[in-house]
N, C-alpha and C positions, 0 to 999 in steps of 0.2 A: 504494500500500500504506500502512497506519495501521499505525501501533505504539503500543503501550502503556510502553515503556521508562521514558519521564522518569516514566510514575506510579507504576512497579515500583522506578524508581532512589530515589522519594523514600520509598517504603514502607521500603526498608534505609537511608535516609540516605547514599546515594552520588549526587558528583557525575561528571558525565561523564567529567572526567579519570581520579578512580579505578574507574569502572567501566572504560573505555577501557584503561590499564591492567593489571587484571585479566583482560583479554580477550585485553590484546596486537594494541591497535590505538590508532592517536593521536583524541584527542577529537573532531579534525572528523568522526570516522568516527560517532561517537555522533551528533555533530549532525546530519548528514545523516540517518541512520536515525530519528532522533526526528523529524526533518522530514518523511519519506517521500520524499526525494529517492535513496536508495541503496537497491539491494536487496543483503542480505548473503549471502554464502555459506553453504551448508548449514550447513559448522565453526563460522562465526563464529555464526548462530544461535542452532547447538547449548550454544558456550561461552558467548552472552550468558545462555539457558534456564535453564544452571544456576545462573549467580552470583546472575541473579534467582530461582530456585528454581521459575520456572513451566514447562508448555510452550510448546515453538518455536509453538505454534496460538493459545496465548493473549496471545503478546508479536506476534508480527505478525499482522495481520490483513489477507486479500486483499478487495478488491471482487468482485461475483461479473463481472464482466467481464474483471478480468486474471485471472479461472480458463477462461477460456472454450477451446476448444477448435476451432482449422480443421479441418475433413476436407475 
């Protein structure tokens, strides 16, 4: 998964830790998610979406592979 985060953090002039923070989560948590290393919970998403003021669809973005679907 890609995120947009650190380019939405730098748009309001927050770093990880006050975003972090603001979210109620410790910085590694940032970093990981700006990495693509974490996938977050719907909540946590939801409350990054708003601090940054976009949608949860425009701060993470999936490949169309991890959308894929077994039957």
């Amino acid at each position: 998964m890609k995120t947009r985060i650190k380019e939405l953090r730098a748009k309001y002039d927050l770093t990880q830790a006050q975003l972090a923070e603001k979210v109620g989560v410790r910085r590694e948590t940032i970093v990981f998610l700006e990495k693509g290393k974490y996938n977050p919970s719907l909540k946590l998403a939801y409350m990054i979406a708003r601090v940054l003021e976009a949608d949860i669809e425009d701060i993470f973005i999936f490949e169309e592979k991890e959308l894929e679907i077994d039957n």
